[in-house]
MARLUMKE-665744 format. One record per residue (C-alpha): x, y, z; residue in one letter; residue number from 1. Coordinates in steps of 0.1 Angstrom, whole numbers. Each point is the difference from the previous one (the first is absolute). Example, Ala and Ser with C-alpha at 12.3 -4.5 7.8 and 13.67 -1.06 7.14 Angstrom:
// residues 2
{u->123; v->-45; w->78; code->a; pos->1}
{u->14; v->34; w->-7; code->s; pos->2}
// end
This chain:
// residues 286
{u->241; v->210; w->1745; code->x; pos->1}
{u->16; v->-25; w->-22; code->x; pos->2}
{u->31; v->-14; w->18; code->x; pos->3}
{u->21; v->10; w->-31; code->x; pos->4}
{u->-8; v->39; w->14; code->x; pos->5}
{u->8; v->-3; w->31; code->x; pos->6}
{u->29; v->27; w->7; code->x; pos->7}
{u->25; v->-24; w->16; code->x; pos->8}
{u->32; v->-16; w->-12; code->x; pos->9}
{u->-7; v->-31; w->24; code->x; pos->10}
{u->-11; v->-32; w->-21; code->x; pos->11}
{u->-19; v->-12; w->36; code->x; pos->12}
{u->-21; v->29; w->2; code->x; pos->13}
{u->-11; v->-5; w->-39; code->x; pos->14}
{u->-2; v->-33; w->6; code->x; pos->15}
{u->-25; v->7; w->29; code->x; pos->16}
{u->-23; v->25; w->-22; code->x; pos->17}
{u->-3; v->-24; w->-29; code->x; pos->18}
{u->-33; v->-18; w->-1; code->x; pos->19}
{u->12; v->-30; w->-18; code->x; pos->20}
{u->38; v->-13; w->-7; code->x; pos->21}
{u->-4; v->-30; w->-23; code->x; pos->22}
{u->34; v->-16; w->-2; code->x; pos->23}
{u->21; v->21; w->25; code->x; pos->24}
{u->12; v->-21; w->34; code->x; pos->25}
{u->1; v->18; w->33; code->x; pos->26}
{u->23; v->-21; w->26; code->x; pos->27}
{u->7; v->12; w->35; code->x; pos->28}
{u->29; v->-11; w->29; code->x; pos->29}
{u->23; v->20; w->17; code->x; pos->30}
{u->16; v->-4; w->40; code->x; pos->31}
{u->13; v->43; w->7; code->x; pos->32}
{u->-20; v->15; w->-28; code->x; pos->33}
{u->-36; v->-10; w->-17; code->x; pos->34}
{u->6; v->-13; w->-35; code->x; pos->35}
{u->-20; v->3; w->-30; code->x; pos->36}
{u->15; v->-18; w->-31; code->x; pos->37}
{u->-23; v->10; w->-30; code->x; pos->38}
{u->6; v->-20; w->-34; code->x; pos->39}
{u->-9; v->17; w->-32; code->x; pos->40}
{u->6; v->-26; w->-27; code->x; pos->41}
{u->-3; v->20; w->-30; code->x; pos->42}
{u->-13; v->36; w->-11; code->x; pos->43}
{u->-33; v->-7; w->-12; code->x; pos->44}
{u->-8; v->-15; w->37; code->x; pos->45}
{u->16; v->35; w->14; code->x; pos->46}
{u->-23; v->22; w->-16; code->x; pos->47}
{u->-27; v->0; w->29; code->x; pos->48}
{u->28; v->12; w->23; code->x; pos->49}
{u->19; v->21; w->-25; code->x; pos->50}
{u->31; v->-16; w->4; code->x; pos->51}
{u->22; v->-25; w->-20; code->x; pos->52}
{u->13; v->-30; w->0; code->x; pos->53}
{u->24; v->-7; w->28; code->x; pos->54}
{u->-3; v->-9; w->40; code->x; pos->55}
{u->-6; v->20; w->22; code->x; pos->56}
{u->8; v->-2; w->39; code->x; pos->57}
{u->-16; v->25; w->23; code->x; pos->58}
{u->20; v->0; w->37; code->x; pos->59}
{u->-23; v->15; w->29; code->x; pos->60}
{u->11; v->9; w->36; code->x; pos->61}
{u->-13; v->25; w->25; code->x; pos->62}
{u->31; v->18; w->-3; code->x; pos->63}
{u->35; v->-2; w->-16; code->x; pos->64}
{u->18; v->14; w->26; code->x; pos->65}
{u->33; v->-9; w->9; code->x; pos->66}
{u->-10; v->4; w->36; code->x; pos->67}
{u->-29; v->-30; w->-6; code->x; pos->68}
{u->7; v->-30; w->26; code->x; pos->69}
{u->8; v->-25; w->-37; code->x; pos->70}
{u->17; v->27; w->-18; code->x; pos->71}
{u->30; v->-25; w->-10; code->x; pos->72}
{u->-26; v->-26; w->-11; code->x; pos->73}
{u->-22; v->24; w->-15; code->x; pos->74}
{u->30; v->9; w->-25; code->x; pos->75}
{u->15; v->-36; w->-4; code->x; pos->76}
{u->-39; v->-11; w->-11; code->x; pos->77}
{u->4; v->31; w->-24; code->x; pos->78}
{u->30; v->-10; w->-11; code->x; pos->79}
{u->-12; v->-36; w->-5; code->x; pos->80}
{u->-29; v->8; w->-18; code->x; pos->81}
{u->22; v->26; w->-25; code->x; pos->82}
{u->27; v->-29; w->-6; code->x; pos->83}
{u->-28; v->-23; w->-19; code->x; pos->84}
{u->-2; v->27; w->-21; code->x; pos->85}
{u->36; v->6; w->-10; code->x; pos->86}
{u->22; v->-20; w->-28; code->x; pos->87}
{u->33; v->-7; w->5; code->x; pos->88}
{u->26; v->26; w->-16; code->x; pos->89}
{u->5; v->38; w->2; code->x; pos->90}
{u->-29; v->23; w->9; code->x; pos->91}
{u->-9; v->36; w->-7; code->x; pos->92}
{u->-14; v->12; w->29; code->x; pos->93}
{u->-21; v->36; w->-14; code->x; pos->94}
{u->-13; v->21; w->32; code->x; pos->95}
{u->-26; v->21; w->-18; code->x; pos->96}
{u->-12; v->37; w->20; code->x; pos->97}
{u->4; v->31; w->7; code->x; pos->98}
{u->23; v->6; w->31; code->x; pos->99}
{u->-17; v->35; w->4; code->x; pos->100}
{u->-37; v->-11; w->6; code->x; pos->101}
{u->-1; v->-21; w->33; code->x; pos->102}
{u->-26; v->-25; w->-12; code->x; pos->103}
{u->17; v->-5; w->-36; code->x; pos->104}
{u->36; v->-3; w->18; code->x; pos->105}
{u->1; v->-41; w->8; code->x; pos->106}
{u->17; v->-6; w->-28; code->x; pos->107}
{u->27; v->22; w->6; code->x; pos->108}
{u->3; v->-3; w->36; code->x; pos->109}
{u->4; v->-40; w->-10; code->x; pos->110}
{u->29; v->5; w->-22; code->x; pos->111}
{u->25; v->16; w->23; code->x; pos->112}
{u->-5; v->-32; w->22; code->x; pos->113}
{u->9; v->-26; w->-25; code->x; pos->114}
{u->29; v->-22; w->-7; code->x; pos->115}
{u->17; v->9; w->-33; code->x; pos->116}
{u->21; v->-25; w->-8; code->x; pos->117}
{u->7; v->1; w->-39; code->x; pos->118}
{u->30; v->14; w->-2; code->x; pos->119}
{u->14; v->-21; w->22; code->x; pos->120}
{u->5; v->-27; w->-24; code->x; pos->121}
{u->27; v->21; w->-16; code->x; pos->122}
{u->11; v->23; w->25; code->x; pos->123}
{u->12; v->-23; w->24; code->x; pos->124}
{u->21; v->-27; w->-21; code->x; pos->125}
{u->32; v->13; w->14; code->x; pos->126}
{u->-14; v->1; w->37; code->x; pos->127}
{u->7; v->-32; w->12; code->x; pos->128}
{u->-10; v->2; w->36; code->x; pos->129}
{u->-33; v->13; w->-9; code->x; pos->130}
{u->-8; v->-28; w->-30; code->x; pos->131}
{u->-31; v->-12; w->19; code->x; pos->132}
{u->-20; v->30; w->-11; code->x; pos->133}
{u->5; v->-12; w->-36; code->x; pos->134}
{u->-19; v->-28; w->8; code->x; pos->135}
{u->-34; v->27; w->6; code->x; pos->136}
{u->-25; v->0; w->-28; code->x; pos->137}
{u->-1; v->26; w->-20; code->x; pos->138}
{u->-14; v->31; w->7; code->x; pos->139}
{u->-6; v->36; w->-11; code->x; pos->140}
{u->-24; v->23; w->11; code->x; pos->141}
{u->-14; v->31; w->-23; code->x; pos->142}
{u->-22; v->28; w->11; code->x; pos->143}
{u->-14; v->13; w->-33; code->x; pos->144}
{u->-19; v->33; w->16; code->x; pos->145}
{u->-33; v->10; w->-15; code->x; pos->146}
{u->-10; v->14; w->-29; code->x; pos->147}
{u->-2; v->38; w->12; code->x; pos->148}
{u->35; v->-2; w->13; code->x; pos->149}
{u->16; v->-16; w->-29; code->x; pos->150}
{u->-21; v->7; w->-31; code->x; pos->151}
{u->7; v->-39; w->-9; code->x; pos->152}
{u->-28; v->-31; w->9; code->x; pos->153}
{u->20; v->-24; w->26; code->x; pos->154}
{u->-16; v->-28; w->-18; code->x; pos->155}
{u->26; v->18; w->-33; code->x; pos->156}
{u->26; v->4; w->26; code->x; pos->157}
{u->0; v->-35; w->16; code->x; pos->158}
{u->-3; v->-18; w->-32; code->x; pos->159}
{u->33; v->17; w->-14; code->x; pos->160}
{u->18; v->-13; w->30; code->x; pos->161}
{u->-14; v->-33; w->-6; code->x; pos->162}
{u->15; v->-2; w->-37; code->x; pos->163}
{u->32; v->10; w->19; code->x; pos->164}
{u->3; v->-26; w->26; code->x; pos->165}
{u->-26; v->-25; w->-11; code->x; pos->166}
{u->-12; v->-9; w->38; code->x; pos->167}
{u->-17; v->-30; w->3; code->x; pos->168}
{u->-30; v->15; w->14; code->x; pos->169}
{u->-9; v->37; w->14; code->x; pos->170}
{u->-19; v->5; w->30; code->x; pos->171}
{u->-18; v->32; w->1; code->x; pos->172}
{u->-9; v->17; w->34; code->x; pos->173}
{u->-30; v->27; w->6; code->x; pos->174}
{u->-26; v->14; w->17; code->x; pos->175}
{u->-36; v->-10; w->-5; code->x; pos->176}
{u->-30; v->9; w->4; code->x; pos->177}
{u->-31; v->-17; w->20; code->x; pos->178}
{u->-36; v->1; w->6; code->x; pos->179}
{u->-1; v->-9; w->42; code->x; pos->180}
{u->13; v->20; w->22; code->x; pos->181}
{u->14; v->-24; w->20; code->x; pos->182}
{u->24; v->-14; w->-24; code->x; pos->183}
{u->17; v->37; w->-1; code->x; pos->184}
{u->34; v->-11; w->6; code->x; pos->185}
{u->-6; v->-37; w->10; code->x; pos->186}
{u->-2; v->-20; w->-31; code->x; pos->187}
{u->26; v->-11; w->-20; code->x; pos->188}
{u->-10; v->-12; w->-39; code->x; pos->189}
{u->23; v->-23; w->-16; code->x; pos->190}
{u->-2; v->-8; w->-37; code->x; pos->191}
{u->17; v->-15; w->-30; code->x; pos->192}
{u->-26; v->22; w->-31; code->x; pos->193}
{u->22; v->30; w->7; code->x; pos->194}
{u->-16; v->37; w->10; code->x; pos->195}
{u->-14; v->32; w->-22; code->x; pos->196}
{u->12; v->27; w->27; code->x; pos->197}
{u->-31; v->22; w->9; code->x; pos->198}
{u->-23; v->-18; w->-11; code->x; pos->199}
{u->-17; v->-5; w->32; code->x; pos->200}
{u->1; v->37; w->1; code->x; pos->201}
{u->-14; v->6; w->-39; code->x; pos->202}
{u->31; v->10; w->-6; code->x; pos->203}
{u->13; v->-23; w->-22; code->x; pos->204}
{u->36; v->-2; w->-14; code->x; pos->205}
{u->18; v->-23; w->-22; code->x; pos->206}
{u->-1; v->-38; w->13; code->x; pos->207}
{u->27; v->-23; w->12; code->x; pos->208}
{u->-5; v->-35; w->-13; code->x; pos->209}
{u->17; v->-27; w->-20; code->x; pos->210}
{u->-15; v->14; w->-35; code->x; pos->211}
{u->17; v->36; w->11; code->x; pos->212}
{u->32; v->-11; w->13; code->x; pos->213}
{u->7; v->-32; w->-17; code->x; pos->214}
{u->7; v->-15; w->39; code->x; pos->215}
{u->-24; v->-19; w->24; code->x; pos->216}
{u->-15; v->31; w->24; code->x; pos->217}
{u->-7; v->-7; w->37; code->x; pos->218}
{u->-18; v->30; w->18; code->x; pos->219}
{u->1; v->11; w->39; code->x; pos->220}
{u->-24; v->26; w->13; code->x; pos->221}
{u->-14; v->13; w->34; code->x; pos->222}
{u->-34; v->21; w->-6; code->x; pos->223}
{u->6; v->37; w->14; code->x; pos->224}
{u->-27; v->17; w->-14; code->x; pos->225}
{u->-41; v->-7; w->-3; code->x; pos->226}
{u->-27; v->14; w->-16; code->x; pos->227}
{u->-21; v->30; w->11; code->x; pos->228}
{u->-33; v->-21; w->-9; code->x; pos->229}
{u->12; v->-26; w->20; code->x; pos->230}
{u->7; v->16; w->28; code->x; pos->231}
{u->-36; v->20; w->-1; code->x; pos->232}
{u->-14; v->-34; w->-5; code->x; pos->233}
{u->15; v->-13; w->27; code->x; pos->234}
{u->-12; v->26; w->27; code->x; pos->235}
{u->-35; v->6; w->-15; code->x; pos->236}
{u->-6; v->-40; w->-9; code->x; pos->237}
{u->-16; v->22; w->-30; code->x; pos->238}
{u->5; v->2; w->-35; code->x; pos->239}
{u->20; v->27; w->-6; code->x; pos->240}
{u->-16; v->34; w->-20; code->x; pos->241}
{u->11; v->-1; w->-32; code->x; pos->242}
{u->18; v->34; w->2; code->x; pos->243}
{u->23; v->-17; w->30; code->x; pos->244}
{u->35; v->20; w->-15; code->x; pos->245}
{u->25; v->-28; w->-16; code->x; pos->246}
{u->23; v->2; w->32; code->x; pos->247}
{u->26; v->-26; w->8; code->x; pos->248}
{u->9; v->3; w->37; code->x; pos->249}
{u->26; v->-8; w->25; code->x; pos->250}
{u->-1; v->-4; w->37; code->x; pos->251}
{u->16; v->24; w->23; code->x; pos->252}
{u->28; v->-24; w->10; code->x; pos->253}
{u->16; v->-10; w->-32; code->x; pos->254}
{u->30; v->9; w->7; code->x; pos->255}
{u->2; v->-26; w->28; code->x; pos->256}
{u->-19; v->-25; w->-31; code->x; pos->257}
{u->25; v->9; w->-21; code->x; pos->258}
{u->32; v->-10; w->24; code->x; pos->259}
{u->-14; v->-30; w->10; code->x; pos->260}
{u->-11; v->-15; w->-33; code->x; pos->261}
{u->34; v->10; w->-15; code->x; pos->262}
{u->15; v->-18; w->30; code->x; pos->263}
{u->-16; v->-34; w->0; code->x; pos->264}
{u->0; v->-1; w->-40; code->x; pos->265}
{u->37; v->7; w->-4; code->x; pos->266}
{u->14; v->-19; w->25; code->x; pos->267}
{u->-23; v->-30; w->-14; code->x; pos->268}
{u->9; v->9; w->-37; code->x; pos->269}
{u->38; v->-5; w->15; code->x; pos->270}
{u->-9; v->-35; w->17; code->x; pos->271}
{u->-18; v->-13; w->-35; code->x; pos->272}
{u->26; v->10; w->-24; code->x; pos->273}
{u->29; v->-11; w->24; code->x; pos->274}
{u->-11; v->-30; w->18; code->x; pos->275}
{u->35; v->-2; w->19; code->x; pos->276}
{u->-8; v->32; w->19; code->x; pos->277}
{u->-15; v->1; w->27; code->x; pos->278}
{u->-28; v->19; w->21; code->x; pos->279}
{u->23; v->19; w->17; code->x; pos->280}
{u->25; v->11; w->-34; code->x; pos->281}
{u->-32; v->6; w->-16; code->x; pos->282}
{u->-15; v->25; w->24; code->x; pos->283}
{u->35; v->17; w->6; code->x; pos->284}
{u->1; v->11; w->-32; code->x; pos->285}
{u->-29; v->23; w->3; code->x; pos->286}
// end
């Protein structure tokens, strides 16, 4: 199967399908987590792994628990690994999901957990005592809902609030989709080409990217979901029949996934776009 088919969100796993990658660099390093930094210089050399131009960093562990020996250094590597990928100025931060469906809820569990800090460049110019929280970056944090809740594209949604505040970048947060099993939960995929929501899923909705929202677009994302196929694949070492149903599954313990991912994410989030904080702010916000 071409690499470009594979059902994941999760450049890596492309990357490892493809038969030949003329022109893309694959780099590795990391101390707490293993690091795969894959450089896609232009869209022509992305078309073997159907993705654009952009950089992509894949982050693996064998759990992101917050009850793993290096959780602290575990989330400061996160959050030093996000930081290279953030300008200076205000961000958007756009937690994309459905808070209903367990495995499509990261997003929203993230946002709860995040420092706002927007409005306190106005709201606090008479608070004198508290004048060191004007000296935060910039922050707001949207939660667009999906389509079937809101009858409106998030992609529509989120640029309108760009053309109001005019971030300086967005970062978008979501749930993916991946081919291994053992990634379920695990991974973390970093990149600066934005997202299309579902379409590691075939469910494709409107894309967030600089052409769409007039902003650089950074994307976050923990897979939750894998393929039927795969899975088949995987237990069988087979080919899968040809009537396998088109099934994306979950694994029993999302829920647990779910928390923890939203955890480690959010409190490095926090740490990356306020550099003053530290660990122990961070996570006590969550």
């Amino acid at each position: 199967m071409p690499a470009s088919q594979v059902r994941t969100d999760l450049a890596l796993e492309r990357a490892a399908a493809a038969v030949r990658l003329p022109n893309i660099t694959q780099s590795k390093r990391g101390t707490y987590f293993q690091i795969t930094q894959i450089d896609v210089p232009n869209d022509a050399a992305g078309i073997p792994l159907g993705k654009p131009k952009g950089r992509y960093v894949t982050l693996e562990a064998a759990a992101l628990s917050r009850f793993s020996d290096h959780y602290q250094e575990m989330t400061e590597e996160l959050a030093q690994e996000l930081s290279a990928f953030l300008p200076e100025g205000e961000i958007l931060v756009v937690c994309l999901g459905n808070q209903a469906i367990t495995p499509d809820a990261l997003g929203p569990r993230i946002a709860g957990k995040l420092l706002a800090t927007r409005h306190l460049q106005t709201e606090l110019q008479e608070e004198q005592e508290l004048s060191f929280l004007r000296a935060l970056r910039p922050v707001s944090v949207f939660t667009p809902g999906v389509l079937g809740q809101t009858g409106m594209e998030s992609a529509a949604l989120t640029a309108a609030v760009c053309k109001e505040i005019q971030p300086a970048a967005v970062l978008v947060i979501d749930a993916l989709a991946c081919s291994a099993l053992n990634r379920l939960g695990t991974t973390i995929q970093l990149c600066d080409s934005g997202i299309s929501p579902g379409s590691g899923v075939a469910n494709h909705r409107a894309a967030f990217s600089e052409q769409t929202l007039g902003v650089p677009v950074l994307a976050v994302g923990v897979p939750t979901v894998v393929d039927l196929r795969t899975i088949v694949e995987s237990i069988t070492e087979r080919t899968a029949p040809r009537d396998t149903p088109n099934l994306m599954v979950t694994p029993r313990d999302i829920d647990r996934l779910i928390d923890h991912a939203s955890g480690i994410l959010a409190t490095a989030i926090n740490l990356a776009l306020q550099p003053s904080m530290t660990f122990a702010d961070a996570e006590g916000l969550g």
